[in-house]
C-alpha positions as CSV (number, residue, x, y, z in Angstrom):
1,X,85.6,13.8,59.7
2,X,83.3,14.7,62.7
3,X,85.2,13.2,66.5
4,X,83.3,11.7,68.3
5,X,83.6,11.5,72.2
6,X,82.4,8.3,74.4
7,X,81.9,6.8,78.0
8,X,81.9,3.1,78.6
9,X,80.6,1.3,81.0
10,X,81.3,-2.8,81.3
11,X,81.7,-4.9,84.5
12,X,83.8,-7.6,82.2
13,X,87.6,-6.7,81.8
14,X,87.8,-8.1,78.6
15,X,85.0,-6.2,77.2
16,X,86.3,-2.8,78.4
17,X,89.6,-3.5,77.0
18,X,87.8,-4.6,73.6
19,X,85.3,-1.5,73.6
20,X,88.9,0.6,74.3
21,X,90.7,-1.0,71.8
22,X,88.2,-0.8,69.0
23,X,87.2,3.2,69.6
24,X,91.1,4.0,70.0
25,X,91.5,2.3,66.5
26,X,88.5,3.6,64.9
27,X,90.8,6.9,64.6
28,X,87.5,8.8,65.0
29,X,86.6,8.1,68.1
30,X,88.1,9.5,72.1
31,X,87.4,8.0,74.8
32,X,87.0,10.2,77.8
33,X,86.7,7.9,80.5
34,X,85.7,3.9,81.0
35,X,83.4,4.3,83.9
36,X,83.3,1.8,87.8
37,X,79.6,1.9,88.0
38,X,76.6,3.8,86.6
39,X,76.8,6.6,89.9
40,X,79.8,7.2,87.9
41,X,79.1,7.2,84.6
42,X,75.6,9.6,85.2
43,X,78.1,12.3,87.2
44,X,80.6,12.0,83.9
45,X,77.5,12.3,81.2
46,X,76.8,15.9,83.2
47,X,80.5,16.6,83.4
48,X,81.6,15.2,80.1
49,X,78.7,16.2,77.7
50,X,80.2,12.9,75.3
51,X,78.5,12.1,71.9
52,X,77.5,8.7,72.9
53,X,78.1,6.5,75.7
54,X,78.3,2.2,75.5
55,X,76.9,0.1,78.2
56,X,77.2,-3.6,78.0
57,X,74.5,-5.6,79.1
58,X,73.6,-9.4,79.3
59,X,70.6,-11.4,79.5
60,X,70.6,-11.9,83.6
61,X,71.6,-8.9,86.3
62,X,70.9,-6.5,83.6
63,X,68.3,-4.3,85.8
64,X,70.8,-1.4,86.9
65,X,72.4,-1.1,83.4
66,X,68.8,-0.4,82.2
67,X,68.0,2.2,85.0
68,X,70.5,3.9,84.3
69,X,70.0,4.1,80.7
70,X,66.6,5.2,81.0
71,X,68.0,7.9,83.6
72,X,70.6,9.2,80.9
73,X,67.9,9.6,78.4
74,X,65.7,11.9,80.9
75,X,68.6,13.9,82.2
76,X,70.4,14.0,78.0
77,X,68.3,12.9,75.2
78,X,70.9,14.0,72.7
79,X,74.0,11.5,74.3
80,X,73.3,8.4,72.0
81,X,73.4,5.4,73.9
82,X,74.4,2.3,72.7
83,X,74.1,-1.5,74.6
84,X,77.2,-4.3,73.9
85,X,76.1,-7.9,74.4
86,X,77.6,-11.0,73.3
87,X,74.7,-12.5,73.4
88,X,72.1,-10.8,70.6
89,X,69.1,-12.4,71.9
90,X,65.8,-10.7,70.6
91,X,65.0,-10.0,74.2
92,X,67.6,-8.3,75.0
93,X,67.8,-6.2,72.2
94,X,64.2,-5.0,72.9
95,X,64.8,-4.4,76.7
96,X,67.3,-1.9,75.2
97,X,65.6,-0.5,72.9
98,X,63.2,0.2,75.2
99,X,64.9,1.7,77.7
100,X,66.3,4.1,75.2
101,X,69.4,2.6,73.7
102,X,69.8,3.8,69.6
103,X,71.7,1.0,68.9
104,X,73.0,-2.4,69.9
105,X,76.6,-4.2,69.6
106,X,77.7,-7.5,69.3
107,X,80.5,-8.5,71.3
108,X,83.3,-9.5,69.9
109,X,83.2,-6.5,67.4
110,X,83.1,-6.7,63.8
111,X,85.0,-3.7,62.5
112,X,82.8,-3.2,59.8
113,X,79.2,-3.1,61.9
114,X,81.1,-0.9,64.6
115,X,82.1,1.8,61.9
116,X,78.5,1.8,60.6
117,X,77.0,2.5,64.7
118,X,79.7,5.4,64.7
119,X,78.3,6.8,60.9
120,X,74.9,6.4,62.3
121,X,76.5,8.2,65.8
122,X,77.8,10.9,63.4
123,X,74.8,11.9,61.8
124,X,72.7,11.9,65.4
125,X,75.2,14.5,66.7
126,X,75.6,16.7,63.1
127,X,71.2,16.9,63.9
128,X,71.5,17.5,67.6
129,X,73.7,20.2,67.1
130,X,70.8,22.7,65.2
131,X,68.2,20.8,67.2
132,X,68.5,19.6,70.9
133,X,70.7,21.3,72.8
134,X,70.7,24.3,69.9
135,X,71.3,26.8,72.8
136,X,71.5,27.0,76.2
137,X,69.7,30.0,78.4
138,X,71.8,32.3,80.1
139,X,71.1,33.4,83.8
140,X,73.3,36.1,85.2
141,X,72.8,36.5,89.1
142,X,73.7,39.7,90.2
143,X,73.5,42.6,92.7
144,X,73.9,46.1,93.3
145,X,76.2,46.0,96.4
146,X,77.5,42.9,98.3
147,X,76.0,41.5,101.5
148,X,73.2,40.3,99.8
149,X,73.3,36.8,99.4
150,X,73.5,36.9,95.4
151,X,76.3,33.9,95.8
152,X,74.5,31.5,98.1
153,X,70.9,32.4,95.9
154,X,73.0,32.3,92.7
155,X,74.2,28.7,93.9
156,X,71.0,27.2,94.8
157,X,69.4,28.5,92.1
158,X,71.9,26.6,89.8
159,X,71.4,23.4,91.9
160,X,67.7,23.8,91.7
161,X,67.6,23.3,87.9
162,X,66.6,20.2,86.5
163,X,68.4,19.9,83.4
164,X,72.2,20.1,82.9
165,X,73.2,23.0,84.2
166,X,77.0,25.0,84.5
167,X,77.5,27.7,86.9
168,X,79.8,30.4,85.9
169,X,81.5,31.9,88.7
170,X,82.4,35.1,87.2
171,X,83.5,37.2,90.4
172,X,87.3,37.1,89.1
173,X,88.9,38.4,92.0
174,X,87.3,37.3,95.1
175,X,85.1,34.6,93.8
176,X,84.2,31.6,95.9
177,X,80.8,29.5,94.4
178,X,82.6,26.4,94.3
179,X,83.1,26.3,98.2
180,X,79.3,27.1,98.2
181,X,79.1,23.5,96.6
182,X,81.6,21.9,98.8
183,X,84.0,21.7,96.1
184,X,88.0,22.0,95.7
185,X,88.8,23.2,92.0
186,X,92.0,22.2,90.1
187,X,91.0,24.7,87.1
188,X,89.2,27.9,86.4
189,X,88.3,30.2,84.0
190,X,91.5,31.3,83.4
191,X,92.5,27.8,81.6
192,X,89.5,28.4,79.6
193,X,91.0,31.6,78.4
194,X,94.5,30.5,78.4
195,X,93.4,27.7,76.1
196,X,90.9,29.4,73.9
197,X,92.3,28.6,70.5
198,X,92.2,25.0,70.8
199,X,89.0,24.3,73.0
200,X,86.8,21.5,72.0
201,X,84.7,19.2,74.2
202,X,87.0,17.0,75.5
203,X,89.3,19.9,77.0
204,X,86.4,21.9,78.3
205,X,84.9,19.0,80.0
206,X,88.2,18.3,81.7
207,X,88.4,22.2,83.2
208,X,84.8,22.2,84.8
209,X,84.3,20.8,88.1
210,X,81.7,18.5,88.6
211,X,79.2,18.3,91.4
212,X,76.3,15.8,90.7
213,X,74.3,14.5,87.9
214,X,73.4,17.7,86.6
215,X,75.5,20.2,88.0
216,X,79.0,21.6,87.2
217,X,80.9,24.2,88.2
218,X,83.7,26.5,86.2
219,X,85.4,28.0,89.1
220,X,86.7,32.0,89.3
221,X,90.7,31.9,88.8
222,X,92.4,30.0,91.5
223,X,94.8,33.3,92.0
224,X,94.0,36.5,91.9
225,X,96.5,38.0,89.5
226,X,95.1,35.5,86.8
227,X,91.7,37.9,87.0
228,X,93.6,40.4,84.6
229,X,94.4,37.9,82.1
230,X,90.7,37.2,81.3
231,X,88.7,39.8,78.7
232,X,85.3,40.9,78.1
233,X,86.1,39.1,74.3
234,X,87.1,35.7,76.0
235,X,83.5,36.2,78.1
236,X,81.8,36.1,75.5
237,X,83.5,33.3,73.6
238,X,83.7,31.2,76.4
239,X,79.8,31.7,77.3
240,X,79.3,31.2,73.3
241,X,80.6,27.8,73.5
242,X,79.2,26.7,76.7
243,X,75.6,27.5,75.2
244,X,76.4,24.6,73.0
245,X,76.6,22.2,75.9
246,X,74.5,23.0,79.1
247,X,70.9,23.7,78.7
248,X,71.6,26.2,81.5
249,X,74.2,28.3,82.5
250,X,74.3,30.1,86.1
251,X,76.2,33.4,86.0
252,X,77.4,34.5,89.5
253,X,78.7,38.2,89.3
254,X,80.8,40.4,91.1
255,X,79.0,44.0,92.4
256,X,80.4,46.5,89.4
257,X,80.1,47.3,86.1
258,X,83.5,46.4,85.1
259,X,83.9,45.4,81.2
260,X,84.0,41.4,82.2
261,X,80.9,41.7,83.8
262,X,79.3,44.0,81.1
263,X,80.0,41.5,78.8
264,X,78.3,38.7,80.7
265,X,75.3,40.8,81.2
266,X,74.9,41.6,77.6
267,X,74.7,37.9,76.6
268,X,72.4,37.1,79.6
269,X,69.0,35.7,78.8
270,X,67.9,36.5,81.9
271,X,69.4,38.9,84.9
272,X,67.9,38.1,88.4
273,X,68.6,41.1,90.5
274,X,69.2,40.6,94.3
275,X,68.7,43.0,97.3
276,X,67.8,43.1,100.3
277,X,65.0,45.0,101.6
278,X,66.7,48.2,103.3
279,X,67.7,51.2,101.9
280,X,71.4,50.6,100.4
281,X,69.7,47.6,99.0
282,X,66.7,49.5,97.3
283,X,69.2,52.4,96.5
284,X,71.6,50.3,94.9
285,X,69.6,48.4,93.1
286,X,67.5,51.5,91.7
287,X,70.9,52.2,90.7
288,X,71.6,48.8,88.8
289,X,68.3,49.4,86.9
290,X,69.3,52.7,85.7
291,X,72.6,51.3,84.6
292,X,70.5,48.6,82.9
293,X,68.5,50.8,81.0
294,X,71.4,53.1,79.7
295,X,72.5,50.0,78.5
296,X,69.4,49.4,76.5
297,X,68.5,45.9,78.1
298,X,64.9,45.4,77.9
299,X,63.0,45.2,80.8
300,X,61.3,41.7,80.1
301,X,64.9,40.2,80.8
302,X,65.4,42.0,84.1
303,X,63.7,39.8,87.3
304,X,63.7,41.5,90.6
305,X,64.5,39.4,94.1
306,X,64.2,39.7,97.3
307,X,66.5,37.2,99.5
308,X,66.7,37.5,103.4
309,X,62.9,38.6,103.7
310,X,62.2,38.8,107.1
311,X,58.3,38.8,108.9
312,X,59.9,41.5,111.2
313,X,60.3,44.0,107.9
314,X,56.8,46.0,107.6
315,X,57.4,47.7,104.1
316,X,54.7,48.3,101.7
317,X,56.3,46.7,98.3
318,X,53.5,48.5,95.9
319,X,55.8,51.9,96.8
320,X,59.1,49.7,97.0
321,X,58.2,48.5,93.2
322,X,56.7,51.7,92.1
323,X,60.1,53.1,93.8
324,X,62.3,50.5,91.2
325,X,59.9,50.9,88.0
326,X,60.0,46.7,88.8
327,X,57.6,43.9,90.1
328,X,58.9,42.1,93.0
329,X,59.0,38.6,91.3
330,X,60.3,36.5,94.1
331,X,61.1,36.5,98.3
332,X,63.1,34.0,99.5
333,X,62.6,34.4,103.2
334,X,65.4,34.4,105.8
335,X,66.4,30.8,107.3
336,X,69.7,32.2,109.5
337,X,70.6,29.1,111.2
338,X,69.6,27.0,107.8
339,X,71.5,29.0,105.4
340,X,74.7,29.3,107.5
341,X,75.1,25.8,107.8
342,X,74.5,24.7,104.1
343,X,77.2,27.6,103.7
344,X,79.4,26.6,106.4
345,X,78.7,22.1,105.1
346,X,79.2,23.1,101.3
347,X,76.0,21.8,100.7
348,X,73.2,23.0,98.8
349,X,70.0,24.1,100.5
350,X,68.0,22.8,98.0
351,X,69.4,19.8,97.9
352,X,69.9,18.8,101.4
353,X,66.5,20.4,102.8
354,X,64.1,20.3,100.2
355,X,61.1,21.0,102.3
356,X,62.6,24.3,103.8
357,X,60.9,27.6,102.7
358,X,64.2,28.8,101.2
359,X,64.5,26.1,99.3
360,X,60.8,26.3,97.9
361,X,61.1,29.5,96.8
362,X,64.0,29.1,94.9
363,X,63.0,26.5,93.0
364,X,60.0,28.1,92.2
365,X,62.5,30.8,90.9
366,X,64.1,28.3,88.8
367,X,61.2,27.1,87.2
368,X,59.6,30.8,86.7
369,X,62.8,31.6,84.6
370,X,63.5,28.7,83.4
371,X,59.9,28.9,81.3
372,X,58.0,26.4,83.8
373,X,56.6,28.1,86.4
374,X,54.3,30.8,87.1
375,X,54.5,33.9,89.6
376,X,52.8,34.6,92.4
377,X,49.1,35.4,91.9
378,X,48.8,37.0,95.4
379,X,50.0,40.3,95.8
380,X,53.2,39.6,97.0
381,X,52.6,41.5,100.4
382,X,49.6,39.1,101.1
383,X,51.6,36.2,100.1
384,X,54.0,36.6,102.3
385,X,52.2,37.5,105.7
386,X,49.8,34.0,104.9
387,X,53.6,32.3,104.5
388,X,54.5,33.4,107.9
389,X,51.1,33.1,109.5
390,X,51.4,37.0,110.9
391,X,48.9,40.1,110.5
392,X,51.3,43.4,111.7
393,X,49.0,45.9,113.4
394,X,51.6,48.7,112.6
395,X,52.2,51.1,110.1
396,X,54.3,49.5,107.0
397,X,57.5,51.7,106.6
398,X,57.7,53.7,103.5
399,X,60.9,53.5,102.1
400,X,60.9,54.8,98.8
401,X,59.8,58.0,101.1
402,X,62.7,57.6,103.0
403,X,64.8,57.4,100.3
404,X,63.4,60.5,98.4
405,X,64.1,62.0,101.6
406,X,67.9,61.2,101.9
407,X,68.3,62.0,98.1
């Protein structure tokens, strides 16, 4: 018989103990938290990922309960939610149905009715699993050489999404996303390999990190020795089974081709490769694509980025593509001062200055490989000097000259 996990949410004592009670004795049901207030419950539904989640309700005051319902049902339509009452007036059953409950309790609870909602619960989650939520896209941030920015682009970019989203943080030995997020982690990847063998939702819910509504975070291991203990084989189970719960997952990479990271790429639905427009950063990444191609990945899963772009760089990006045998698909232009100090606050760019230029780009990054956004339709060299208001009356530097020159 299918177990099924839950969230409660009840500002009476007596009807959280009841709703406890009855799903601790239904011996098919775990509860995996009884939430303080909807803030709470909406950060837990992200975290969590539960089959269902029951929110009592009555016929006055009822206005935040419904919100938040209809918020759950934006941010995931496959979480069946389900409104308690001990009051089953017509109207209140309709307010909940139309904010997007599936189904609606009568306190005190009959044992019989509340094993029926859980049969119907079943069933809802049995079809979710080969419909919503069937799998979730892979996006593997990575770069040739450090220096880059890869982890503060990967970060935002992960933050940018709007659906629930996991970011991976995959750089075993030095990895450090979570601080990009402003976050202290009590476990890592390594308890997801550790644990393999008995992983199921409630466990992997409890080893991610969670960071708002629809972001969470699985942290690189806590100590460095606990790197060698992870395998390309527990990769790829581990990103197997997180398809199955976030609709995207945000890989950020280490610099090398080390098995681990081979493995991550291979199972990547997308690989947004960073540099920086100088010539280690167009060398190395000429390099990554090479590697990419000797490893048979097709070019439509390969996106090329430019972070840090600057109005002082006068390049001509026709020979800098030509150069890579890749279209430039997105510049996030350099913000110093702005970047440092989401960095240095642990907050997000994206989310704390919406309206900067980084933070545009980015999200218009996230939606382009996400499947709802479009690319530039400029040429990406006019684009950017209208962005930053500038005509250069010098010569552009040529530096896939340059660096036939140095070869």
């Amino acid at each position: 018989m299918q177990s099924l996990t839950f969230l409660t949410l009840s500002k009476n004592g007596e009807s959280r103990a009841e709703l406890r009670d009855a799903l601790v004795g239904s011996g098919r049901a775990h509860l995996l938290a009884d939430c303080a207030s909807p803030e709470q419950m909406l950060a837990d539904v992200a975290r969590l990922r539960p089959s269902a989640a029951i929110i009592t309700v009555g016929p006055d005051n009822s206005e935040k309960e419904f919100t938040l319902i209809k918020k759950l049902v934006a941010a995931s339509p496959d979480i069946a939610i389900i409104t308690a009452a001990h009051d089953p007036a017509p109207a209140l059953i309709l307010s909940s149905m139309r904010s997007g409950a599936r189904e609606f309790l009568q306190l005190p609870i009959n044992s019989d009715e509340f094993h029926s909602v859980l049969d119907r619960i079943a069933e809802l989650c049995a079809a979710g699993k080969t419909t919503l939520h069937k799998s979730g896209r892979v996006i593997a941030v990575f770069s040739g050489k450090g220096g880059t920015g890869a982890s503060f682009f990967g970060t935002n970019l992960a933050a940018a999404m709007d659906v629930p989203t996991l970011l991976v943080d995959l750089d075993l030995q030095a990895g450090d996303a979570a601080s990009f997020l402003g976050l202290d982690t009590k476990y890592s990847i390594a308890d997801f390999a550790h644990n393999r063998a008995r992983l199921d939702d409630s466990l992997m819910a409890s080893l991610v990190t969670p960071h708002s509504s629809n972001l969470a975070v699985l942290a690189a291991p806590l100590e460095a020795h606990e790197a060698e203990d992870i395998k390309p084989k527990d990769v790829s189970e581990i990103l197997h089974l997180l398809r199955q719960r976030y609709e995207r997952i945000v890989l950020d990479l280490p610099h090398t081709f080390d098995p681990v990271t081979v493995a991550a790429l291979d199972l990547a639905d997308d690989i947004l490769l960073v540099l920086t427009l100088d010539i280690p950063g167009i060398r190395s990444t000429r390099r990554a694509l090479k590697i990419f191609d000797r490893l048979d990945y097709p070019r439509r899963k390969i996106h090329v980025v430019v972070n840090r772009w600057s109005k002082g760089i006068d390049v001509e990006l026709k020979k800098v593509e030509t150069h890579l045998g890749e279209q430039l698909i997105g510049f996030v232009p350099n913000d110093y001062h702005k970047v440092m100090n989401s960095i240095n606050l642990g907050e997000p760019l994206v989310q704390s200055d919406p309206a900067s230029k980084v933070t545009i780009e980015i999200k218009r990054i996230a939606a382009l490989v996400s499947g709802n956004g479009h690319p530039p339709t400029a040429h990406p060299r006019k684009r950017l000097l209208g962005m930053f208001g500038r005509q250069t009356t010098s010569s552009p530097v040529d530096l896939s000259k340059m660096l036939e020159d140095m070869a």
